[in-house]
N, CA, C and O atoms as a printed pandas DataFrame, in Angstrom:
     atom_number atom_name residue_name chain_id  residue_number  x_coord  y_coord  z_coord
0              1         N          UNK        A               1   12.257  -12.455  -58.056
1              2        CA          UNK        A               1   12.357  -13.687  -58.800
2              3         C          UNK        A               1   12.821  -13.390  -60.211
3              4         O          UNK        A               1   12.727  -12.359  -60.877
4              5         N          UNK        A               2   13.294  -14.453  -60.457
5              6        CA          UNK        A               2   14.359  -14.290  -62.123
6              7         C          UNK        A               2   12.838  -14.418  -63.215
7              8         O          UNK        A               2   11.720  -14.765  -62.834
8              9         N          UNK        A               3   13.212  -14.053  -64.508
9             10        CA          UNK        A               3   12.285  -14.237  -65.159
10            11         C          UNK        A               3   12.384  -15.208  -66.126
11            12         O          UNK        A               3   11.843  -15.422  -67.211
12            13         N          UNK        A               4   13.342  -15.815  -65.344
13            14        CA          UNK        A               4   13.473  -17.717  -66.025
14            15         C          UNK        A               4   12.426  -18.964  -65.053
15            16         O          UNK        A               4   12.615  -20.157  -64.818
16            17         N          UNK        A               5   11.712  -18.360  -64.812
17            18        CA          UNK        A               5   11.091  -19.453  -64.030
18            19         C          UNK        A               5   10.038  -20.263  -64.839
19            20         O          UNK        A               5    9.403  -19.856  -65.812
20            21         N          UNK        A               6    9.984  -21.298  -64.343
21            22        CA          UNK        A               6    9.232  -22.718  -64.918
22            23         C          UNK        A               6    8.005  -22.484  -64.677
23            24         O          UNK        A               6    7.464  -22.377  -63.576
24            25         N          UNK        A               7    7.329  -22.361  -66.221
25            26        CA          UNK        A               7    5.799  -22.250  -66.220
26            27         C          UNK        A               7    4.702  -23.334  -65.514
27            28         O          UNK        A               7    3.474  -23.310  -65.597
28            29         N          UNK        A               8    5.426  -24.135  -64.909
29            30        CA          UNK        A               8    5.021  -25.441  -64.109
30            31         C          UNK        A               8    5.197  -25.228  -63.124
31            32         O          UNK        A               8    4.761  -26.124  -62.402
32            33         N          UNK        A               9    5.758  -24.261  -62.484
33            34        CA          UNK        A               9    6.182  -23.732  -60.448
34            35         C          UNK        A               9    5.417  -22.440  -60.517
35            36         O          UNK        A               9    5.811  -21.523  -61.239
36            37         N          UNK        A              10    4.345  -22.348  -59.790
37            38        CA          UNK        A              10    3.538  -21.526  -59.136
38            39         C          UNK        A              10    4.452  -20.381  -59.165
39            40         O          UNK        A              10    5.573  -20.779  -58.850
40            41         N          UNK        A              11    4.438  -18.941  -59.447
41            42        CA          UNK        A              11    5.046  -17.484  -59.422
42            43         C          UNK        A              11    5.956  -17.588  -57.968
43            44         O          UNK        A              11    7.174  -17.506  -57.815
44            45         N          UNK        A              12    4.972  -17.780  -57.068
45            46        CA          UNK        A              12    5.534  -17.637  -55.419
46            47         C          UNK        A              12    6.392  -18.648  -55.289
47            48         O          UNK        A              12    6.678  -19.125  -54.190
48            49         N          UNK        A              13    6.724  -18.931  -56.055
49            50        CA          UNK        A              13    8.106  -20.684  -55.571
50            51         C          UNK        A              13    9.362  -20.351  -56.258
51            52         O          UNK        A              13    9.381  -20.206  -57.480
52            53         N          UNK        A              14   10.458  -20.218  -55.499
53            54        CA          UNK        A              14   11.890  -20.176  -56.511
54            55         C          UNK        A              14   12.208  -21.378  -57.453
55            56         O          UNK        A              14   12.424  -22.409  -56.817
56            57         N          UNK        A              15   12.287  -21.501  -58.746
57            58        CA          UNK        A              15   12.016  -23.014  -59.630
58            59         C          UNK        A              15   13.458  -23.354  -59.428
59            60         O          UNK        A              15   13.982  -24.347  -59.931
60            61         N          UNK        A              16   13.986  -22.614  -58.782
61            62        CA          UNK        A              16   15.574  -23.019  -58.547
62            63         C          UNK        A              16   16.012  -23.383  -57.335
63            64         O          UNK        A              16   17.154  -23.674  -56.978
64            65         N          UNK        A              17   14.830  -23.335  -56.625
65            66        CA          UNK        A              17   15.072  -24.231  -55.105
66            67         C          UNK        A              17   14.685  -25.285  -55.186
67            68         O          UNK        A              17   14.248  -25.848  -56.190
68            69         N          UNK        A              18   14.819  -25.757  -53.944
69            70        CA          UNK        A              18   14.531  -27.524  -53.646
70            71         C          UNK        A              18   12.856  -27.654  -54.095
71            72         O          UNK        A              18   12.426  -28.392  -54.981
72            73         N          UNK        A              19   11.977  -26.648  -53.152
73            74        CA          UNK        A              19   10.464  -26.786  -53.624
74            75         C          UNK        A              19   10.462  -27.012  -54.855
75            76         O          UNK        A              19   10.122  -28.107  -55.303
76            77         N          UNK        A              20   10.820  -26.074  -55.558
77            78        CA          UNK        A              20   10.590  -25.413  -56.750
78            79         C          UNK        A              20   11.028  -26.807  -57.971
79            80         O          UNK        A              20   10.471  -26.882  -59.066
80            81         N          UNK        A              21   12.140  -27.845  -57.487
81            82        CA          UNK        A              21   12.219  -28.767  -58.305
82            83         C          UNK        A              21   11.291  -29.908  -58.058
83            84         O          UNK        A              21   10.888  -30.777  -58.831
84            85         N          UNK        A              22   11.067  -29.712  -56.889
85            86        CA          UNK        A              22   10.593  -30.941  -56.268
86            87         C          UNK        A              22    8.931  -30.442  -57.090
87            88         O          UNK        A              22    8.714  -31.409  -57.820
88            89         N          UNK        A              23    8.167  -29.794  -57.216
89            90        CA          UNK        A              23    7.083  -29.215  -57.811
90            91         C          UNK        A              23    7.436  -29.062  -59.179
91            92         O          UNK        A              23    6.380  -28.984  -59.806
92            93         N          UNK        A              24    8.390  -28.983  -59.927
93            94        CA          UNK        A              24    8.523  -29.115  -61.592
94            95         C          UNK        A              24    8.669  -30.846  -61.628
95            96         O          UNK        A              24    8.281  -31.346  -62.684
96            97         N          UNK        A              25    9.126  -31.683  -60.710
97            98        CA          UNK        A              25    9.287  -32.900  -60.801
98            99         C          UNK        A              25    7.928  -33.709  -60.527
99           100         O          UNK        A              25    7.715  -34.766  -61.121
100          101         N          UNK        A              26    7.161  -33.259  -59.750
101          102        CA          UNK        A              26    5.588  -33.760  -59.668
102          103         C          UNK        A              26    5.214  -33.547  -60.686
103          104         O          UNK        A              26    4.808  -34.488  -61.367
104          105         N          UNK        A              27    5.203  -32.286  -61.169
105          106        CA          UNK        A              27    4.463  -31.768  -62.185
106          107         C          UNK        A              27    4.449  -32.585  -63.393
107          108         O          UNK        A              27    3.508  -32.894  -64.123
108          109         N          UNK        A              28    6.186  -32.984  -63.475
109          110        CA          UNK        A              28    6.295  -34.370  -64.801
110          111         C          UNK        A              28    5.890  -35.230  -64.739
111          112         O          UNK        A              28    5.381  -35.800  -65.704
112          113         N          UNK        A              29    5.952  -35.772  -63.373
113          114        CA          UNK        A              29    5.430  -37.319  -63.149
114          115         C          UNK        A              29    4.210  -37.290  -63.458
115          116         O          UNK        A              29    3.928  -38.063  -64.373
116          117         N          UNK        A              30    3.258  -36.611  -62.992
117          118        CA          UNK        A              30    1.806  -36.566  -63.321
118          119         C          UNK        A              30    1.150  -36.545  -64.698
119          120         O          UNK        A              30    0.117  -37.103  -65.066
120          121         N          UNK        A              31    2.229  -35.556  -65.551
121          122        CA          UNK        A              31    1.890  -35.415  -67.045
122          123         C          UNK        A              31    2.252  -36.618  -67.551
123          124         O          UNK        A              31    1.376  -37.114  -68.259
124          125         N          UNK        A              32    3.510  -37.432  -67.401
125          126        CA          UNK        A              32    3.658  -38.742  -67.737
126          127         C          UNK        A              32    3.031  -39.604  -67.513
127          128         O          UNK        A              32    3.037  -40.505  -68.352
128          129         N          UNK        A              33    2.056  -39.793  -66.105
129          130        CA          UNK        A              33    0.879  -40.806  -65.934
130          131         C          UNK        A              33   -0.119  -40.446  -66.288
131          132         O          UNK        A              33   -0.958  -41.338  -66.414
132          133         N          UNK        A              34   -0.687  -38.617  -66.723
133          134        CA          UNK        A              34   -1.735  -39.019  -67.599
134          135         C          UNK        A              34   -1.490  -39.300  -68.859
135          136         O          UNK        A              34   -2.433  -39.771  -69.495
136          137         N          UNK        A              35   -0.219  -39.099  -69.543
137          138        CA          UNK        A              35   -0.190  -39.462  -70.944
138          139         C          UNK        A              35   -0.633  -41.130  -71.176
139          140         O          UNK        A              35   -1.471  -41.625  -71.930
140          141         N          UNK        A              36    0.250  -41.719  -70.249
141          142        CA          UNK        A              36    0.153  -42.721  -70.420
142          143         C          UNK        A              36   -1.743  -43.925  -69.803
143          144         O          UNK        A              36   -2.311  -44.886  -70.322
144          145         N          UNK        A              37   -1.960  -43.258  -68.788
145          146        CA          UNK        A              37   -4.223  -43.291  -68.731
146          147         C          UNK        A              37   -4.470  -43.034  -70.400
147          148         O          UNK        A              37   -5.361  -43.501  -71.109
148          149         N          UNK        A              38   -3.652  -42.363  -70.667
149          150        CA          UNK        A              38   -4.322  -41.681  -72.400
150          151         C          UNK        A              38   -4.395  -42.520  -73.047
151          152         O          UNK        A              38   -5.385  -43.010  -73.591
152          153         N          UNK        A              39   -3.069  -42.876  -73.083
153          154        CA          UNK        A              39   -2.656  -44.261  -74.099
154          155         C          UNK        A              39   -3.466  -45.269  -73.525
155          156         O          UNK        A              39   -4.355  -45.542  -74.331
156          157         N          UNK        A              40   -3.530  -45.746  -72.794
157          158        CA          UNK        A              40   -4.498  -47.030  -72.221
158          159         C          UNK        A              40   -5.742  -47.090  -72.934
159          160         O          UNK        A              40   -6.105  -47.924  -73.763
160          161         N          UNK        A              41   -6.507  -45.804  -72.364
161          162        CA          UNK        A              41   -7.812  -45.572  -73.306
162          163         C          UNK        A              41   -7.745  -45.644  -74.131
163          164         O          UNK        A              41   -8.875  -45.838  -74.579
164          165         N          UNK        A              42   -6.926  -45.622  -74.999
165          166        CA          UNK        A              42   -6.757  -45.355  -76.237
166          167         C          UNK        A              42   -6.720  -46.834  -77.062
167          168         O          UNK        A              42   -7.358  -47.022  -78.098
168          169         N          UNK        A              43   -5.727  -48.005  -76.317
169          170        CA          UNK        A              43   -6.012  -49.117  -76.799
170          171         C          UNK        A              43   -7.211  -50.333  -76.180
171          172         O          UNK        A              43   -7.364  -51.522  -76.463
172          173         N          UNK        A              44   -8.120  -49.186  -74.985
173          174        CA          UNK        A              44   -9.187  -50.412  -74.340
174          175         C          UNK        A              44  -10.253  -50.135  -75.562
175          176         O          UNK        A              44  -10.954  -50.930  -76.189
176          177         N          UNK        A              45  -10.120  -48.816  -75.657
177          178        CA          UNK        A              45  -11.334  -48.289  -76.582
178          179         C          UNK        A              45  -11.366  -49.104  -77.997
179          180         O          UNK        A              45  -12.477  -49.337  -78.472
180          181         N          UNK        A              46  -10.157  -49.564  -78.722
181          182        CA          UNK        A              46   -9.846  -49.714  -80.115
182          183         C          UNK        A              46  -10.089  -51.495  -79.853
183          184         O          UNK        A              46  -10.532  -52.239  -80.728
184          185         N          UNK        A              47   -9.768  -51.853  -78.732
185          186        CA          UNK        A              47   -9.885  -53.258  -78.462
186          187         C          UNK        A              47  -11.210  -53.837  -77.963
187          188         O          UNK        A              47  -11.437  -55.043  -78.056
188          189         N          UNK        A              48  -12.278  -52.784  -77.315
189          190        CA          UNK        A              48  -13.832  -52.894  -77.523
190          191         C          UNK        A              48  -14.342  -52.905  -78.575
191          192         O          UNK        A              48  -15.286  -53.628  -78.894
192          193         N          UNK        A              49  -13.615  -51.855  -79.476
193          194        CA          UNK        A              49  -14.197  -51.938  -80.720
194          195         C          UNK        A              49  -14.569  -53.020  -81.428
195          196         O          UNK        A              49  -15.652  -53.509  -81.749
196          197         N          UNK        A              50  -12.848  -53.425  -81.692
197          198        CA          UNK        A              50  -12.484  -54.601  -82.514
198          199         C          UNK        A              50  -13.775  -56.060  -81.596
199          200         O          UNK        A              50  -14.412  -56.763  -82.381
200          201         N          UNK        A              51  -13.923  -56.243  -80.445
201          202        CA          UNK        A              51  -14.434  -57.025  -80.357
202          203         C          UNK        A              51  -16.191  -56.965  -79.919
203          204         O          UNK        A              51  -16.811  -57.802  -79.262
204          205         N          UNK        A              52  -16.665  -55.786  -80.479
205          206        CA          UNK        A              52  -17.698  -55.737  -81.247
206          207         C          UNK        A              52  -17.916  -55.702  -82.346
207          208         O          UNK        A              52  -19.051  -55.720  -82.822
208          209         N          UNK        A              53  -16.594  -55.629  -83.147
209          210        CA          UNK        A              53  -17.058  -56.049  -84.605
210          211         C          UNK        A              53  -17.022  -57.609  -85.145
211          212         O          UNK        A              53  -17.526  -58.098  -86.156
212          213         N          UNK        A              54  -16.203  -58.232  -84.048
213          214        CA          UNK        A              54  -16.180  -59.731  -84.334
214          215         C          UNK        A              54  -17.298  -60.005  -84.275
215          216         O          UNK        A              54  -17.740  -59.998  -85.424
216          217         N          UNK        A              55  -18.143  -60.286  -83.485
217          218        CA          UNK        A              55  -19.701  -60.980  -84.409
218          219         C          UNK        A              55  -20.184  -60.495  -85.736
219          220         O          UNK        A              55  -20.623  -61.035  -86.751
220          221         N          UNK        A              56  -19.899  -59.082  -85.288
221          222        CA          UNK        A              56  -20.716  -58.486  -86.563
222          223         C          UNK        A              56  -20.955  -58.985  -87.631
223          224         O          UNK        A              56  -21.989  -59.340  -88.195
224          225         N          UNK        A              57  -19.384  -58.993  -88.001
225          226        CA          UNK        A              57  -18.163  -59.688  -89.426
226          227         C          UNK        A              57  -18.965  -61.362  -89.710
227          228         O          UNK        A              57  -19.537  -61.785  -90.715
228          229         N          UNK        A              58  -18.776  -61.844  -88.730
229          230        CA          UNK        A              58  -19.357  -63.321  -88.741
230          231         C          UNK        A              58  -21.034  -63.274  -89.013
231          232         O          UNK        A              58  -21.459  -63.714  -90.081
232          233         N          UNK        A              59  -21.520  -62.987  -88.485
233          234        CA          UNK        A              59  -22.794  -63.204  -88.780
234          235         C          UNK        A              59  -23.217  -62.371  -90.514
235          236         O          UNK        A              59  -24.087  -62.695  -91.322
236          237         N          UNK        A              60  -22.381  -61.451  -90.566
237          238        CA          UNK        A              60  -22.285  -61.374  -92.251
238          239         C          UNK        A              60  -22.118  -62.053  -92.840
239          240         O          UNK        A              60  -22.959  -62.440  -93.651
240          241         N          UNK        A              61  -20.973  -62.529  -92.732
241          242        CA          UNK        A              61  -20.015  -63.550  -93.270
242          243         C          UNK        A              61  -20.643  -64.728  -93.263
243          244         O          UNK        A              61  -20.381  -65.572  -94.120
244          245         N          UNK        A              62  -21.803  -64.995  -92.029
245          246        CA          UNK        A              62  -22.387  -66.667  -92.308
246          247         C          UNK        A              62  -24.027  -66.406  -91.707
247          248         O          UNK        A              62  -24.669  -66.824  -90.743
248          249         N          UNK        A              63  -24.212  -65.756  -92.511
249          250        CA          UNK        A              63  -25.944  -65.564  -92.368
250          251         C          UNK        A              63  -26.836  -67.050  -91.710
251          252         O          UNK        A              63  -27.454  -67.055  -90.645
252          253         N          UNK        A              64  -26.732  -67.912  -92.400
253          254        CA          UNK        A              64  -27.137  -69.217  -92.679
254          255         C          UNK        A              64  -27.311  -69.803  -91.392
255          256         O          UNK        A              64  -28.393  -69.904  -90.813
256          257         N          UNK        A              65  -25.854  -70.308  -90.832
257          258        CA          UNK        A              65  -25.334  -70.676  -89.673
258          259         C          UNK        A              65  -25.725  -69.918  -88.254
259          260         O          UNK        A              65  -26.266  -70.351  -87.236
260          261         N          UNK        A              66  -25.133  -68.355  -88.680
261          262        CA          UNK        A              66  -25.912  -67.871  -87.306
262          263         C          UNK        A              66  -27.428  -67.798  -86.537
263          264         O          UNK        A              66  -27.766  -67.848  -85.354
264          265         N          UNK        A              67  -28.331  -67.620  -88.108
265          266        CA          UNK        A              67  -29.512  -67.883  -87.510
266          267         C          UNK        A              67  -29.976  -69.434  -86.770
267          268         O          UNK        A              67  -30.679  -69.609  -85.775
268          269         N          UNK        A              68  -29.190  -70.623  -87.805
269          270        CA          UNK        A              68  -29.275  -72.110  -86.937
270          271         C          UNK        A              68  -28.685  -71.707  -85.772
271          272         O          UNK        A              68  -29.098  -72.107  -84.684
272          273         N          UNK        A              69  -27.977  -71.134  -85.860
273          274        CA          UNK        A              69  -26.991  -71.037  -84.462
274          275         C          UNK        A              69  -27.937  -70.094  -83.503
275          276         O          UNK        A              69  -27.870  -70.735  -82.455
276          277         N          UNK        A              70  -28.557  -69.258  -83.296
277          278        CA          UNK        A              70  -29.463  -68.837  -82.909
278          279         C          UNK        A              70  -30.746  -69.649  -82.398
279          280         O          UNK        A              70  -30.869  -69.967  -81.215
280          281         N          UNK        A              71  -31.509  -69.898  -83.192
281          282        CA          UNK        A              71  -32.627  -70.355  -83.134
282          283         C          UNK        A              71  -32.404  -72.000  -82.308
283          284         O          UNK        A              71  -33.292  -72.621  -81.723
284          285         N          UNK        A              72  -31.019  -72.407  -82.478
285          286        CA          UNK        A              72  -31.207  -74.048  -81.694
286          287         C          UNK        A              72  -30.269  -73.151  -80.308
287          288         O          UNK        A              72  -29.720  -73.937  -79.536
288          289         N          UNK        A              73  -30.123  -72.030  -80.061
289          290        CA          UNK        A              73  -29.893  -72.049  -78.325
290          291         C          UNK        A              73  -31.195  -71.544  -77.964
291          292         O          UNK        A              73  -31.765  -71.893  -76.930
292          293         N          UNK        A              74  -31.777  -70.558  -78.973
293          294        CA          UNK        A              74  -33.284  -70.417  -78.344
294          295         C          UNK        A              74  -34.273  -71.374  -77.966
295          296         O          UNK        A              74  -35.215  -71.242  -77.185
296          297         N          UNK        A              75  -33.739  -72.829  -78.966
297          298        CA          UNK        A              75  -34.744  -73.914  -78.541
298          299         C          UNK        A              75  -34.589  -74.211  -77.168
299          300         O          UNK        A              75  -35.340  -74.095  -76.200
300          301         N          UNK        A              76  -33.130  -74.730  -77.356
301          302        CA          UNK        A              76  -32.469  -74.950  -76.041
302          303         C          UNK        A              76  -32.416  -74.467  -74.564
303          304         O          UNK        A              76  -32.211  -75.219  -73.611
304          305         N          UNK        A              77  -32.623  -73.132  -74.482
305          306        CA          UNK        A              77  -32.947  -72.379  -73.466
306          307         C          UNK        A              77  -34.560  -72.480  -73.510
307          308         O          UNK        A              77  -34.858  -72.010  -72.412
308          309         N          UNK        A              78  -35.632  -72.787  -74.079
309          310        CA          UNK        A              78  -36.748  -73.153  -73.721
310          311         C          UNK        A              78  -36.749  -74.119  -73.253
311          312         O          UNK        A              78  -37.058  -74.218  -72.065
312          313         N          UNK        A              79  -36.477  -74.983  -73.848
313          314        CA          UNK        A              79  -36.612  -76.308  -73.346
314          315         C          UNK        A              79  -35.983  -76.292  -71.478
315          316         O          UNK        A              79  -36.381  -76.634  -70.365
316          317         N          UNK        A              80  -34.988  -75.760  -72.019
317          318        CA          UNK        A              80  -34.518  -76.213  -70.264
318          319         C          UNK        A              80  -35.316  -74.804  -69.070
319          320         O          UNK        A              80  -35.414  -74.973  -67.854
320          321         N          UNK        A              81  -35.685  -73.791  -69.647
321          322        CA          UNK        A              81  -36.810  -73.293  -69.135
322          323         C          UNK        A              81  -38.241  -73.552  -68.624
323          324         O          UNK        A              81  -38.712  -73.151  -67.559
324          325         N          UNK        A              82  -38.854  -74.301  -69.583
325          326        CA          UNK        A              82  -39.906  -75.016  -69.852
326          327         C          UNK        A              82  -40.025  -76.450  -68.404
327          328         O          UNK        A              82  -41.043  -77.137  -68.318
328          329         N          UNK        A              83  -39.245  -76.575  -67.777
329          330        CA          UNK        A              83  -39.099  -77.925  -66.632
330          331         C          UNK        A              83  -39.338  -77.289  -65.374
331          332         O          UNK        A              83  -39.313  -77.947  -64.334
């Protein structure tokens, strides 16, 4: 074997035969679909984020309100508990 062979084709495979492309060509496809799983995670994670910080922000932002806002679904869910 030549000592140009593709660090992606197993030693025992000619990277210049049919196997040998057909196995450097898996080899891409696969690195390209995990890059791209990567990237995914990458924006589910940043987009969980972001929408755990939306209450956060708000209930900072309106102390006042959230606790009314609170306390009348807590009524509310008693009450319709309570029957």
């Amino acid at each position: 074997m030549a000592s140009t062979e593709s660090p992606d084709v197993p030693e025992n495979i000619d990277p210049d035969g049919v196997v040998g492309r057909v196995a450097a060509s898996a080899h891409e496809t696969v690195d390209r679909a995990a890059q791209k799983a990567q990237e995914s995670c990458d924006r589910l994670d940043q987009f969980c984020s972001d929408v755990a910080d939306l209450p956060r922000d708000t209930i900072r932002t309106h102390p006042i309100a959230s606790m009314v806002l609170a306390l009348s679904v807590g009524y509310i869910l008693g009450r319709l508990g309570g029957r």
